[in-house]
py3Dmol code that shows the C-alpha trace and the ligand (Angstrom):
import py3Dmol

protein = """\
ATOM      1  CA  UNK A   1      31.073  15.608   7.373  1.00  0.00           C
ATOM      2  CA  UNK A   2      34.821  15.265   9.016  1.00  0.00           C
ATOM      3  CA  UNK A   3      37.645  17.575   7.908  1.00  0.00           C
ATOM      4  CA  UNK A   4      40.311  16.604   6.307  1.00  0.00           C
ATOM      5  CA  UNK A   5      42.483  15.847   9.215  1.00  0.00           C
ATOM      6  CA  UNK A   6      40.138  13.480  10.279  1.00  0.00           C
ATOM      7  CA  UNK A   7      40.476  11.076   7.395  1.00  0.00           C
ATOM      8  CA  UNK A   8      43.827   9.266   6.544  1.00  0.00           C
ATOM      9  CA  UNK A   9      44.537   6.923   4.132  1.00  0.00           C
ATOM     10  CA  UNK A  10      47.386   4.646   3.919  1.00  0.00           C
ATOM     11  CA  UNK A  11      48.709   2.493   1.103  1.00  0.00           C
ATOM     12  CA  UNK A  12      50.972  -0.352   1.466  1.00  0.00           C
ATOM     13  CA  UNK A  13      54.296   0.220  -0.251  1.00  0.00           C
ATOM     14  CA  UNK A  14      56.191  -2.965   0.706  1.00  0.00           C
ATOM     15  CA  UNK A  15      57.318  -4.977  -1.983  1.00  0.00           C
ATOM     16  CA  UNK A  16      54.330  -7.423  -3.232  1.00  0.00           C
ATOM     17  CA  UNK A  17      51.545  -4.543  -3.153  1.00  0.00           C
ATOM     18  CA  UNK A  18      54.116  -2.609  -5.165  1.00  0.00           C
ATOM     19  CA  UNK A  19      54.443  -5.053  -7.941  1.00  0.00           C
ATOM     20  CA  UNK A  20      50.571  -5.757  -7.691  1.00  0.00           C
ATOM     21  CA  UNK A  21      50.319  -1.880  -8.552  1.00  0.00           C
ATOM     22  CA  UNK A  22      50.305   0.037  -5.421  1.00  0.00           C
ATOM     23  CA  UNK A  23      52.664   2.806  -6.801  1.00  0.00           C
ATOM     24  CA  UNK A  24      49.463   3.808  -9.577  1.00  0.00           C
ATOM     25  CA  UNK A  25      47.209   4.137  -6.374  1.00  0.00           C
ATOM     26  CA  UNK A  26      49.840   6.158  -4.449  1.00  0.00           C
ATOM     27  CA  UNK A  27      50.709   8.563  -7.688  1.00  0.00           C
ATOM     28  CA  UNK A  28      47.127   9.088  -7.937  1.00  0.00           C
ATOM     29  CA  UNK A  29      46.507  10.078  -4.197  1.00  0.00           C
ATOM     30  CA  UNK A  30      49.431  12.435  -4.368  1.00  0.00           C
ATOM     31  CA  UNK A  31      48.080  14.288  -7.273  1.00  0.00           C
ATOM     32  CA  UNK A  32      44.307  14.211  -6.352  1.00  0.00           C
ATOM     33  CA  UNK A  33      43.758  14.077  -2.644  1.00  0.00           C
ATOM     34  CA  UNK A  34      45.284  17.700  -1.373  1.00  0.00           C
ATOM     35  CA  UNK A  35      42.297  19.040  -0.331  1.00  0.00           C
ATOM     36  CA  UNK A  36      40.197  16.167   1.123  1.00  0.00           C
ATOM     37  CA  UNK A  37      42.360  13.327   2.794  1.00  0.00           C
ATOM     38  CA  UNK A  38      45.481  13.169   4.913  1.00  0.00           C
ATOM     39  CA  UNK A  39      47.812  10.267   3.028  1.00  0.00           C
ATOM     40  CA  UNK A  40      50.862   8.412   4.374  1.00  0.00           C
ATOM     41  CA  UNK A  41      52.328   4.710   3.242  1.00  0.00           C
ATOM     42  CA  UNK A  42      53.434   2.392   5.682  1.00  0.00           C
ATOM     43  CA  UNK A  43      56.020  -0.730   4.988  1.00  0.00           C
ATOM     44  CA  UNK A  44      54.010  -4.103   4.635  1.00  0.00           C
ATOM     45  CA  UNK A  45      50.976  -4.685   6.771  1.00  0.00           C
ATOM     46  CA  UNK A  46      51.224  -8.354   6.365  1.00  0.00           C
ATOM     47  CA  UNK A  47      48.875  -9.477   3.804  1.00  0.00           C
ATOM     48  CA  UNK A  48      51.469  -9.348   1.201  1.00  0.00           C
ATOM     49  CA  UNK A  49      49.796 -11.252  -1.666  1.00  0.00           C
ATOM     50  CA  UNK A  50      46.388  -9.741  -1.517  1.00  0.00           C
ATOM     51  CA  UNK A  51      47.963  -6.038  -2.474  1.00  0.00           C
ATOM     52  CA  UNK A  52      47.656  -3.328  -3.389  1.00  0.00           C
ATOM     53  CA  UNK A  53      46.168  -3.040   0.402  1.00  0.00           C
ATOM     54  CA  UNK A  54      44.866   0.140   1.579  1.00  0.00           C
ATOM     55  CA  UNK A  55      44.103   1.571   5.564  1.00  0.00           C
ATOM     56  CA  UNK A  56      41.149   3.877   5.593  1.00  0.00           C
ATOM     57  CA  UNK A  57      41.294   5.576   9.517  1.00  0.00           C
ATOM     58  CA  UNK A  58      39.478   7.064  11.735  1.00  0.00           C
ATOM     59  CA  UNK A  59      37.315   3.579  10.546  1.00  0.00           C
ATOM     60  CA  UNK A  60      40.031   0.950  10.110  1.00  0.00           C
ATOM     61  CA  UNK A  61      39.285  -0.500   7.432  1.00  0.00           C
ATOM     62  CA  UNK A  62      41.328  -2.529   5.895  1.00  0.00           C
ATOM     63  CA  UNK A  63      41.154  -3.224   1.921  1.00  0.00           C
ATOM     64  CA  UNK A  64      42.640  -5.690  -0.060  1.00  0.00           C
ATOM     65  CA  UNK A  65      43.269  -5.792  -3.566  1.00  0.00           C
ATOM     66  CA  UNK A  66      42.332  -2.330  -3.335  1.00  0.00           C
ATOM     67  CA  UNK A  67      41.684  -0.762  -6.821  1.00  0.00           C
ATOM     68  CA  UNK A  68      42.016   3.284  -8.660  1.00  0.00           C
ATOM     69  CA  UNK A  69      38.119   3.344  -8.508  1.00  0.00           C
ATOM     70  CA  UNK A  70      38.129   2.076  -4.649  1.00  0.00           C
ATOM     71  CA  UNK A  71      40.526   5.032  -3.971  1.00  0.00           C
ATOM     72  CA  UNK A  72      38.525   7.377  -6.196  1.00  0.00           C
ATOM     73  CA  UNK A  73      35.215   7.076  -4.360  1.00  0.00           C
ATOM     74  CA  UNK A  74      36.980   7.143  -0.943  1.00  0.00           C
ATOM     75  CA  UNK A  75      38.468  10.799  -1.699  1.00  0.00           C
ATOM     76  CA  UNK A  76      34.968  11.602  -3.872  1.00  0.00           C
ATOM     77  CA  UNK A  77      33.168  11.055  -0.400  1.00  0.00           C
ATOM     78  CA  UNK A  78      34.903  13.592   1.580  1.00  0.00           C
TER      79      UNK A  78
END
"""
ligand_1 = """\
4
FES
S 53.831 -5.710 0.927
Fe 51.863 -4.891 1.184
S 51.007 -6.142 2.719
Fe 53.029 -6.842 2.556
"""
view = py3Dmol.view(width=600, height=400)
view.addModel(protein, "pdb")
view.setStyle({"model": 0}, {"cartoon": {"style": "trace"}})
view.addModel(ligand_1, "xyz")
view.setStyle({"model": 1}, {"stick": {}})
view.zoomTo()
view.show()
């Protein structure tokens, strides 16, 4: 299992993920993930449209439409 400063997570907080609810997925990461994921947002990654979308790193993965119970079984896992 990785440490916490292997895993980061990054939510979109550009304008179209934020009205398609990114700011619930970021509240919630911000009160739950202290102890088991690094977090950051980043401006627009160019999907707008398909948000909230959601960067999981060290494995790139990109998520679109990325939902609360996405997010809760990514910080669950580590
Ligand atoms: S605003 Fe989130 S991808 Fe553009």
């Amino acid at each position: 299992m990785m440490n916490k400063k292997n895993r980061l997570i990054v939510i979109c907080n550009g304008k179209s993920c934020r009205r398609d609810g990114a700011n619930h997925l970021i509240k919630y990461i911000k009160e739950n993930a202290n102890n088991t994921v690094e977090f950051t947002t980043k401006y627009c990654f160019g999907r707008c449209g398909n948000g909230p979308v959601t960067l999981i790193l060290p494995e790139e993965k990109l998520i679109e439409n990325c939902t609360l119970a996405i997010i809760q079984k990514f910080i669950k896992k580590y």
